[in-house]
Biopython code that builds the backbone (N, CA, C, O; Angstrom):
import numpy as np
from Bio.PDB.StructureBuilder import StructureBuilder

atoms = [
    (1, "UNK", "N", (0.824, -1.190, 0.000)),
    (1, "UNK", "CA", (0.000, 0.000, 0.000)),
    (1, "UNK", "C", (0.873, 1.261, 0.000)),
    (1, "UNK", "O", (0.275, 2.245, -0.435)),
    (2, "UNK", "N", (2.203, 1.483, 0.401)),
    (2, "UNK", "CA", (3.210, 2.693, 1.184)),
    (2, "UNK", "C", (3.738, 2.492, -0.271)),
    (2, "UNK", "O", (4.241, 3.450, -0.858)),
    (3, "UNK", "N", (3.628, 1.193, -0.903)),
    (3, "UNK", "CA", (4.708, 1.764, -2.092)),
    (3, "UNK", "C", (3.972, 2.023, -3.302)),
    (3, "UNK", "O", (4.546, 2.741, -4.121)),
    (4, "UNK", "N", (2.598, 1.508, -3.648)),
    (4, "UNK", "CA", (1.575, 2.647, -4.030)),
    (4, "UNK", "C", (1.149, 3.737, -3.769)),
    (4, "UNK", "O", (0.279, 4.198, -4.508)),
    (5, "UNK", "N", (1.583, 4.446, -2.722)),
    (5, "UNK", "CA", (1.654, 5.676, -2.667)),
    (5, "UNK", "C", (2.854, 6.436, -2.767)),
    (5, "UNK", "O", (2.887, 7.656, -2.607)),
    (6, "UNK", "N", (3.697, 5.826, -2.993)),
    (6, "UNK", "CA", (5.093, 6.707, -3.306)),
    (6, "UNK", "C", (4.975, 6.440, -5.361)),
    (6, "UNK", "O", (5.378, 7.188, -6.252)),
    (7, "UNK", "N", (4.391, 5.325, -5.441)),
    (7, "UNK", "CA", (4.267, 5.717, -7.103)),
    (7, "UNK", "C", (3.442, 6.481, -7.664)),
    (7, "UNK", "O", (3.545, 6.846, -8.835)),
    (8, "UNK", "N", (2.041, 6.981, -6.467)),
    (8, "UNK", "CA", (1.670, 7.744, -7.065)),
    (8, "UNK", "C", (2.025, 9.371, -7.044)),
    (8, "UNK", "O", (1.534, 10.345, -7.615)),
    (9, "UNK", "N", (3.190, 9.173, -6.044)),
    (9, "UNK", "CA", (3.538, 10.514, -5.803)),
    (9, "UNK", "C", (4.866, 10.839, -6.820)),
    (9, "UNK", "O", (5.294, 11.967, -7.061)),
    (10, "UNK", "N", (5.249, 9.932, -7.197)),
    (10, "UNK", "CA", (6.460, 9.927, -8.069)),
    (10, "UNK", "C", (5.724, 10.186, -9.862)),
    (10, "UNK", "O", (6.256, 10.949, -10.669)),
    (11, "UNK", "N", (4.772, 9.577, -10.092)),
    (11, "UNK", "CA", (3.854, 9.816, -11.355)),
    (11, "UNK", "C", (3.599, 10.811, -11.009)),
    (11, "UNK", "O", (4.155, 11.624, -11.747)),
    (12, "UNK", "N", (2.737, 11.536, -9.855)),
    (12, "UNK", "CA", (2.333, 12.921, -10.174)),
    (12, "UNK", "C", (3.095, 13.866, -10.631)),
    (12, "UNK", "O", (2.775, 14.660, -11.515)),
    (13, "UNK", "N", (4.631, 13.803, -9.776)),
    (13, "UNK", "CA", (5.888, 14.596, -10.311)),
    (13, "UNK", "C", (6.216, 14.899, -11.587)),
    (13, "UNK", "O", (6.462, 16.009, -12.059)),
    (14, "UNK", "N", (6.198, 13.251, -12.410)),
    (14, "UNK", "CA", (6.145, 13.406, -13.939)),
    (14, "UNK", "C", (5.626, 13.997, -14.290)),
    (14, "UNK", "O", (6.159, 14.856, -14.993)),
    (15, "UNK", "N", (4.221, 14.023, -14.098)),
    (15, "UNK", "CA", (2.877, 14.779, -14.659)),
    (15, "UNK", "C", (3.088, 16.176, -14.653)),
    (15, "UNK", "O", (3.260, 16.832, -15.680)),
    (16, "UNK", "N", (3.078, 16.651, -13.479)),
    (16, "UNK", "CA", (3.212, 17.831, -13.101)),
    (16, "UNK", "C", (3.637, 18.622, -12.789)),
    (16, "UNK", "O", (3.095, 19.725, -12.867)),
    (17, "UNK", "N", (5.106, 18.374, -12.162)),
    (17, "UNK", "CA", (6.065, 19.555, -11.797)),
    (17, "UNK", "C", (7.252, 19.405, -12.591)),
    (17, "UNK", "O", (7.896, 20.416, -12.873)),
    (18, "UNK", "N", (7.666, 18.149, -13.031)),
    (18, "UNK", "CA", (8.561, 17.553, -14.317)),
    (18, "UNK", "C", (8.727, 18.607, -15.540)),
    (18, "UNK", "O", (9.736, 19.174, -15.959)),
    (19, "UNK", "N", (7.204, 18.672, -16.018)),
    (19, "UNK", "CA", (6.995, 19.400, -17.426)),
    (19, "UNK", "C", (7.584, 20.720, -17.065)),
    (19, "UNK", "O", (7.683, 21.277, -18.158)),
    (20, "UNK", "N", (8.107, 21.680, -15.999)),
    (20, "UNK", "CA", (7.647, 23.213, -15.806)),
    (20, "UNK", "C", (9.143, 23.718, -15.874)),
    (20, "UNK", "O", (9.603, 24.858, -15.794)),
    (21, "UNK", "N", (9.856, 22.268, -16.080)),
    (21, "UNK", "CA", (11.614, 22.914, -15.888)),
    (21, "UNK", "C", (12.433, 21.761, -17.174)),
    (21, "UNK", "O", (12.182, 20.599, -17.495)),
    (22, "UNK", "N", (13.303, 22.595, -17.572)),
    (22, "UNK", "CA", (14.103, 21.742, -18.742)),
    (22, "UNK", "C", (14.581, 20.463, -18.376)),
    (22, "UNK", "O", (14.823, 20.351, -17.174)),
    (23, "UNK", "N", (14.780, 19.493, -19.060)),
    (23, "UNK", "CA", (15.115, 18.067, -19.245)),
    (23, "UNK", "C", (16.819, 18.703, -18.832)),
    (23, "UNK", "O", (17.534, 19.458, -19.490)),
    (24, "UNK", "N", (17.048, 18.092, -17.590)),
    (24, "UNK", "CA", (18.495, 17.851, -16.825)),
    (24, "UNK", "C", (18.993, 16.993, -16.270)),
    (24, "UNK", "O", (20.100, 17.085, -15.739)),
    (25, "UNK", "N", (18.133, 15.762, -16.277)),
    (25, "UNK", "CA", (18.965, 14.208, -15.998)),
    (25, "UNK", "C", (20.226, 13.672, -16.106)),
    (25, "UNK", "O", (20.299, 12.788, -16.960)),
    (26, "UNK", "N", (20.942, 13.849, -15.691)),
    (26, "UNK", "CA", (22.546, 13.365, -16.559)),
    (26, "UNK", "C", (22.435, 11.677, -16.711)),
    (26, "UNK", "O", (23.260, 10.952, -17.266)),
    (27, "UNK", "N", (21.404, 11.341, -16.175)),
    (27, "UNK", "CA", (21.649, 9.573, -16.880)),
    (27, "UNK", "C", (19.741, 9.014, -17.122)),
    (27, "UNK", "O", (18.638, 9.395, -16.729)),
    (28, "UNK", "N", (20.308, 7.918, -18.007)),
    (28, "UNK", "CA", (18.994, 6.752, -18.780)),
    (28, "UNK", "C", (18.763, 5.883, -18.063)),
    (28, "UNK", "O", (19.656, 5.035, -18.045)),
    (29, "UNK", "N", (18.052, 5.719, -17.522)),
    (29, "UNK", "CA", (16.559, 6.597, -17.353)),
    (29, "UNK", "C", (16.621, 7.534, -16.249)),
    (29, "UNK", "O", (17.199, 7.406, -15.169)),
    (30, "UNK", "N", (15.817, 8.656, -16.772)),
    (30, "UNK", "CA", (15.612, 10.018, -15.596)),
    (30, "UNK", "C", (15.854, 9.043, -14.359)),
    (30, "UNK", "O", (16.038, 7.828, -14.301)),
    (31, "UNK", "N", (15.758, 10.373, -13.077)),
    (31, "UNK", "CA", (15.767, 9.244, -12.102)),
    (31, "UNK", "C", (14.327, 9.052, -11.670)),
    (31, "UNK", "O", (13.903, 7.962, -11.287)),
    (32, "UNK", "N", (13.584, 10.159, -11.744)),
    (32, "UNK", "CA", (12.336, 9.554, -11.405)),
    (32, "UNK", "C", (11.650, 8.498, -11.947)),
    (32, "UNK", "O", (10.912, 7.800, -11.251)),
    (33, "UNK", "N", (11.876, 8.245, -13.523)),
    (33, "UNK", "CA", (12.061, 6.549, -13.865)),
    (33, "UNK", "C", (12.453, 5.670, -13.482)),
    (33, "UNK", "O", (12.015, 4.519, -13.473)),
    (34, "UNK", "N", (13.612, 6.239, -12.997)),
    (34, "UNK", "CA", (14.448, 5.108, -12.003)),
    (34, "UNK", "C", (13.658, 4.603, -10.683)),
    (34, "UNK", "O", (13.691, 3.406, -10.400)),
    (35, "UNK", "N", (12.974, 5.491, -9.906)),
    (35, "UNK", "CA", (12.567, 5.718, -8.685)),
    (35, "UNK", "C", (11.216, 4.445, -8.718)),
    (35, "UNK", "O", (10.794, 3.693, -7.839)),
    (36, "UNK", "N", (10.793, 4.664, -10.274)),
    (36, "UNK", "CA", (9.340, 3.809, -10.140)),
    (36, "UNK", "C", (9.842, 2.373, -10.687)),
    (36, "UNK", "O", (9.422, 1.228, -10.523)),
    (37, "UNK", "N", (10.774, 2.853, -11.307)),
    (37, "UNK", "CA", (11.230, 0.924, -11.589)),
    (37, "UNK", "C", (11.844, 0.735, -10.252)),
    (37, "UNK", "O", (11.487, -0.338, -9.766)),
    (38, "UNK", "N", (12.458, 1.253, -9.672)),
    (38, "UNK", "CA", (12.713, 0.323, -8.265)),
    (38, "UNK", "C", (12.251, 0.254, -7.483)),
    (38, "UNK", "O", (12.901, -0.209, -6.545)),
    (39, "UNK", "N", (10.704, 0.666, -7.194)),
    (39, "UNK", "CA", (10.066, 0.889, -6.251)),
    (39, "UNK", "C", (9.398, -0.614, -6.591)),
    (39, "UNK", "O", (9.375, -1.515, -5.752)),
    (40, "UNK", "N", (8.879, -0.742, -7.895)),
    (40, "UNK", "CA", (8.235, -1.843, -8.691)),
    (40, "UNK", "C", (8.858, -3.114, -8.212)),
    (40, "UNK", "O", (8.353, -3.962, -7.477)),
    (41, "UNK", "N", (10.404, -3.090, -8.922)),
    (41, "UNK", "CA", (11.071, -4.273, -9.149)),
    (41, "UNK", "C", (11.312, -4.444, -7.151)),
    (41, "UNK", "O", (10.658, -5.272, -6.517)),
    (42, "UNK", "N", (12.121, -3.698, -6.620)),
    (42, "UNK", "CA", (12.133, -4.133, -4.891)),
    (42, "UNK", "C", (11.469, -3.555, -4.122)),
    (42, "UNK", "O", (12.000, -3.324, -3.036)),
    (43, "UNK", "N", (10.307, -3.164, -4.301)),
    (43, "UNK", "CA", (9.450, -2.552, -3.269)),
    (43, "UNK", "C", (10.056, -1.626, -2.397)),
    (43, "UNK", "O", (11.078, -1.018, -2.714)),
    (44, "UNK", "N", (9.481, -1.486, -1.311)),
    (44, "UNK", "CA", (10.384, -0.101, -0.137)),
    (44, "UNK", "C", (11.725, 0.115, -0.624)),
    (44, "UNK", "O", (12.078, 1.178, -1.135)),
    (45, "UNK", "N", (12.529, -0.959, -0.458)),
    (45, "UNK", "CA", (13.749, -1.011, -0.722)),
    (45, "UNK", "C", (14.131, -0.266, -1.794)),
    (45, "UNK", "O", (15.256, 0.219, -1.675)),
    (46, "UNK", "N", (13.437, 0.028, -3.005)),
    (46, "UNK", "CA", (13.631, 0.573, -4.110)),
    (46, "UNK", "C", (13.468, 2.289, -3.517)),
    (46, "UNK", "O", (14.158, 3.184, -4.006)),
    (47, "UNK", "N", (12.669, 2.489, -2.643)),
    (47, "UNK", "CA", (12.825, 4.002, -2.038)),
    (47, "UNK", "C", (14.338, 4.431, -1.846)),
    (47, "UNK", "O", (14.754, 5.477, -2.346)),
    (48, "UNK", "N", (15.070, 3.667, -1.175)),
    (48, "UNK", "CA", (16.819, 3.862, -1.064)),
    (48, "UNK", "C", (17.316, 3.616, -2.438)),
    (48, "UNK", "O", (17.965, 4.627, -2.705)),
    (49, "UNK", "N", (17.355, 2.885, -3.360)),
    (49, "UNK", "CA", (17.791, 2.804, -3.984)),
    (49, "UNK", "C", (17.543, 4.187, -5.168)),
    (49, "UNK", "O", (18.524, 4.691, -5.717)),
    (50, "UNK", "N", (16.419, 4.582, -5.388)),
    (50, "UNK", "CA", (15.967, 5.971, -5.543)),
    (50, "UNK", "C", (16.639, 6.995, -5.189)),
    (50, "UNK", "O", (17.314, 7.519, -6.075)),
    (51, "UNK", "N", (16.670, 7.540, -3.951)),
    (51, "UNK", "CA", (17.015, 8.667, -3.130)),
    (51, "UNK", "C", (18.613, 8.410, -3.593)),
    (51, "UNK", "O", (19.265, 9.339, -4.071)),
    (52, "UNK", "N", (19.189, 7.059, -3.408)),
    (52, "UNK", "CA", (20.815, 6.807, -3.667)),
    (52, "UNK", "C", (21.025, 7.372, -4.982)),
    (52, "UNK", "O", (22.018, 8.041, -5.268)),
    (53, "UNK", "N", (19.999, 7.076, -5.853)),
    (53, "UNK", "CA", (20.332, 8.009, -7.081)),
    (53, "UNK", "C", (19.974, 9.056, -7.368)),
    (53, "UNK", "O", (20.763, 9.583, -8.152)),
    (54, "UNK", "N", (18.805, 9.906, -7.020)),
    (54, "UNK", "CA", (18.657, 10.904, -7.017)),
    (54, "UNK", "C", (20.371, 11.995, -6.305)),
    (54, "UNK", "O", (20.791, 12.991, -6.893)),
    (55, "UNK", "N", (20.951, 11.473, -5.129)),
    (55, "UNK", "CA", (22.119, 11.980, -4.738)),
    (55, "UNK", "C", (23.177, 12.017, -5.735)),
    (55, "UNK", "O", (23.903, 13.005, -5.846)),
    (56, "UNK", "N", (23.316, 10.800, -6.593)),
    (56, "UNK", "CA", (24.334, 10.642, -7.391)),
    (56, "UNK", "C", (23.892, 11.579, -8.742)),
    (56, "UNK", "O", (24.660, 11.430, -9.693)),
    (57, "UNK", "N", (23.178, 12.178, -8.882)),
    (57, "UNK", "CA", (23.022, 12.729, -9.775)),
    (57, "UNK", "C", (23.087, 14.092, -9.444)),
    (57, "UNK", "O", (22.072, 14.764, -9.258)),
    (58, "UNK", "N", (24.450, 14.621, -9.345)),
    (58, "UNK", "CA", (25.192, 15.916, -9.430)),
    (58, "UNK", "C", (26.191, 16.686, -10.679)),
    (58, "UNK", "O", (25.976, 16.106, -11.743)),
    (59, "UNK", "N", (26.724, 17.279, -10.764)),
    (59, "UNK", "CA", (27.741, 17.941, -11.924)),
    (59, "UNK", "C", (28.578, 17.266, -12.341)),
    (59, "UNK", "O", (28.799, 17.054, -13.533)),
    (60, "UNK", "N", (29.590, 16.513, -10.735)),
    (60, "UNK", "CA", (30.908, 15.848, -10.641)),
    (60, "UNK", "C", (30.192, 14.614, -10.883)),
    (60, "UNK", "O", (30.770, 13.620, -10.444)),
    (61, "UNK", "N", (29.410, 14.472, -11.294)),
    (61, "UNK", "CA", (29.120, 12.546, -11.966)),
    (61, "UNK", "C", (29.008, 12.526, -13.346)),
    (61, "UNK", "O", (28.404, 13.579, -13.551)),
    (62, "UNK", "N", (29.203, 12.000, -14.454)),
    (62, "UNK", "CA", (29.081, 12.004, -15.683)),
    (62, "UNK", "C", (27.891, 11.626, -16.304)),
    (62, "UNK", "O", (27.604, 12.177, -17.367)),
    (63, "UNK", "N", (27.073, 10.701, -15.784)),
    (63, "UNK", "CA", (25.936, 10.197, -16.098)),
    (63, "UNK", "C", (26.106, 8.976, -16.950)),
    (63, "UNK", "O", (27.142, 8.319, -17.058)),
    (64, "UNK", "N", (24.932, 8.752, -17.554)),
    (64, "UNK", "CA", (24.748, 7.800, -18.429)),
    (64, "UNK", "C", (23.894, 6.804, -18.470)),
    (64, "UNK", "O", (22.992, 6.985, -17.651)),
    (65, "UNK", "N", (23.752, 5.525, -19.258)),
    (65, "UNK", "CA", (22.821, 4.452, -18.810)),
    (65, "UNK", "C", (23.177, 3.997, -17.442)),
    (65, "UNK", "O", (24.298, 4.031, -16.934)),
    (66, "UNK", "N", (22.041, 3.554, -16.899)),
    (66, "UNK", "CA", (22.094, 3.354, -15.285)),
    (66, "UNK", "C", (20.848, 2.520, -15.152)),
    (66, "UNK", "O", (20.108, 2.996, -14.292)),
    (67, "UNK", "N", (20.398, 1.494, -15.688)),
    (67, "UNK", "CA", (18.931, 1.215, -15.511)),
    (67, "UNK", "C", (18.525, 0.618, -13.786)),
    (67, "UNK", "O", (19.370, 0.851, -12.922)),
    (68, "UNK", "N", (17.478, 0.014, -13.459)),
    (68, "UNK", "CA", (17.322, -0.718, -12.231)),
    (68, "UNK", "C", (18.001, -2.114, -12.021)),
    (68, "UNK", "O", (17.567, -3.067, -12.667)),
    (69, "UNK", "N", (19.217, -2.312, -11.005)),
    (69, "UNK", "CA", (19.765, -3.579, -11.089)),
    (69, "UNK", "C", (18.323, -4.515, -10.991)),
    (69, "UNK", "O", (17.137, -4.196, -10.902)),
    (70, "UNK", "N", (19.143, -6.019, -11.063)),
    (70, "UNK", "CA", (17.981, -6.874, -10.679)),
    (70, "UNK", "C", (18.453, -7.460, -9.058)),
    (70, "UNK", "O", (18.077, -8.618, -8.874)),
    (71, "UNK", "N", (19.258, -6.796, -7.801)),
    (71, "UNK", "CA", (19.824, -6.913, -7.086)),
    (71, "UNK", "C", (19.901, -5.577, -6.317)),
    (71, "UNK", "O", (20.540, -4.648, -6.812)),
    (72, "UNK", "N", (19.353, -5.456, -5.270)),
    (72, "UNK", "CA", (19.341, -4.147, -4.275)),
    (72, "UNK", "C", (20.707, -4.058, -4.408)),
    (72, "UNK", "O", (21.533, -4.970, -4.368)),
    (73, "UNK", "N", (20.937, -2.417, -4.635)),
    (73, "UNK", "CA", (21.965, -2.144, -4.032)),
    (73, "UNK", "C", (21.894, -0.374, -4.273)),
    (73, "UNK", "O", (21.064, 0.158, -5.010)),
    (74, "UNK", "N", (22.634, 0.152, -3.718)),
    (74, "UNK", "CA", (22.618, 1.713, -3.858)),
    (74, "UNK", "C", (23.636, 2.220, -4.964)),
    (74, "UNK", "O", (23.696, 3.419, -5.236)),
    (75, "UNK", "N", (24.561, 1.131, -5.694)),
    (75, "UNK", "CA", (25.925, 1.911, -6.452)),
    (75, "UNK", "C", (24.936, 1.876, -7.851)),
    (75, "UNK", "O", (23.865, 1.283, -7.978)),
    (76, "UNK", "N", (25.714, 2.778, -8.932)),
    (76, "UNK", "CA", (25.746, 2.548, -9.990)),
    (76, "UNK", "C", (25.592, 1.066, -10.734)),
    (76, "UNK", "O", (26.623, 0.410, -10.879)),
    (77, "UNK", "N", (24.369, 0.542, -11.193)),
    (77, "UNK", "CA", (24.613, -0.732, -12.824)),
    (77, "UNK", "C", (25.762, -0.799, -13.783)),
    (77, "UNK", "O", (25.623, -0.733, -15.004)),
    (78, "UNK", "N", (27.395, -0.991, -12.889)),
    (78, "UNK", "CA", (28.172, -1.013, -14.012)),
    (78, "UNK", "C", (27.937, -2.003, -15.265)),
    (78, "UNK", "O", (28.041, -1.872, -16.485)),
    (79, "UNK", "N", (27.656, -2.809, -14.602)),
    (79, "UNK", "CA", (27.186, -4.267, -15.784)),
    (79, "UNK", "C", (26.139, -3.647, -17.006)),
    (79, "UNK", "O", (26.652, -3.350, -18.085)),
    (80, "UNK", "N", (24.719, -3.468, -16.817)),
    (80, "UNK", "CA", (24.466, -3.004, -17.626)),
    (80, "UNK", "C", (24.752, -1.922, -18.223)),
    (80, "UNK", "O", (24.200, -1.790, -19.315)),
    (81, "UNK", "N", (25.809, -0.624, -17.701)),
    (81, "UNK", "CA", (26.492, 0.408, -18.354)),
    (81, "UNK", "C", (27.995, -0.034, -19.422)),
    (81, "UNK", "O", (28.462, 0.579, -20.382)),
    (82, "UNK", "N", (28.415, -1.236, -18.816)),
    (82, "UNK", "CA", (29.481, -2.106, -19.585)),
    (82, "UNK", "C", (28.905, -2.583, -20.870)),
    (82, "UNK", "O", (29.504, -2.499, -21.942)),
    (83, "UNK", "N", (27.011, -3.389, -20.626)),
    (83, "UNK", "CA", (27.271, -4.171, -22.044)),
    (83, "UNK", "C", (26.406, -2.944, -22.593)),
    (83, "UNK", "O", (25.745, -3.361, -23.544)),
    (84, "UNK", "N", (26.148, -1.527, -22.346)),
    (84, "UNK", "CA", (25.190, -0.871, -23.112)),
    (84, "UNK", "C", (26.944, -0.469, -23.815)),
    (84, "UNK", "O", (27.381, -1.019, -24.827)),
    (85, "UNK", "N", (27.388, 0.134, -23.348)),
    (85, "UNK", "CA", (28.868, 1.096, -23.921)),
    (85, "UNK", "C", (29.580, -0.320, -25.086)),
    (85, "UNK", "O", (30.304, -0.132, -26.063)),
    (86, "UNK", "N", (29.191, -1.357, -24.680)),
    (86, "UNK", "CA", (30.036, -2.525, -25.744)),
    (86, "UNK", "C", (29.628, -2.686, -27.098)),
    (86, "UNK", "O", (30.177, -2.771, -28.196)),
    (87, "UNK", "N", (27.918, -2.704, -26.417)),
    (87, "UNK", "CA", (27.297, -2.965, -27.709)),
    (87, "UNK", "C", (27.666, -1.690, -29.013)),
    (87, "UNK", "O", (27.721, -1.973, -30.210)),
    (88, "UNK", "N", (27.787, -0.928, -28.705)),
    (88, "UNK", "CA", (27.754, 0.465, -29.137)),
    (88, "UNK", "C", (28.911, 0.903, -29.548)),
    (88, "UNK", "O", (28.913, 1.876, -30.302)),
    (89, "UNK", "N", (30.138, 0.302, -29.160)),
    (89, "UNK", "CA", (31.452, 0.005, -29.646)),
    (89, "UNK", "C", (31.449, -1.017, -31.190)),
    (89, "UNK", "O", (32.100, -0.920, -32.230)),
    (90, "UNK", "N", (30.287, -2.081, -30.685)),
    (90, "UNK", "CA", (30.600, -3.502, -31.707)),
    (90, "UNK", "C", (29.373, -2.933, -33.093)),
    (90, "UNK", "O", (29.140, -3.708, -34.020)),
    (91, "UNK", "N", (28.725, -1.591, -33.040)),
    (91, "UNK", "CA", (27.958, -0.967, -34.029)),
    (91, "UNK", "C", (29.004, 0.224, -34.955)),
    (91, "UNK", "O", (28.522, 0.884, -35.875)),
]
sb = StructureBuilder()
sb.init_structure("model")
sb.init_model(0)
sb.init_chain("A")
sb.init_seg("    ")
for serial, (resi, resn, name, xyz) in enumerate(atoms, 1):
    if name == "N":
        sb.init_residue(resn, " ", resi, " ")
    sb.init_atom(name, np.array(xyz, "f"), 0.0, 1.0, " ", f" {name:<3s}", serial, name[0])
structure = sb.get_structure()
């Protein structure tokens, strides 16, 4: 129920306060994308994992693909940032 209400508070954001300021994400997917796939994929737990990225997303970080591990954790998806940057090498 707590984590249906943090998705609906995270969708409203999209909806509504999202649109009113320029696209500044430095990584794929926004993080508030991020926030609802991990809320989805680990429930509460995905709240930290959220907020962990919402922090990491400052100036001094570079960004990039970052999707939702399939494994709690708060760092960066090097794995899927490894085979997205490979594939994209082998094109």
């Amino acid at each position: 129920m707590l984590t249906k209400l943090l998705l609906k508070m995270v969708k409203g954001y999209q909806e509504f306060i999202s649109p009113l300021f320029p696209p500044s994400c430095r990584y794929y997917p926004t993080c508030s994308h991020y926030m609802v796939g991990a809320l989805k994929k680990h429930g509460l737990s995905g709240i930290i994992m959220g907020i962990a990225r919402i922090l990491r997303c400052q100036p001094f970080v570079k960004g990039g693909y970052d999707p939702v591990p399939d494994h709690f954790t708060v760092f960066r998806n090097k794995v899927a940032e490894n085979k997205y940057r490979h594939s994209i090498h082998l094109k």
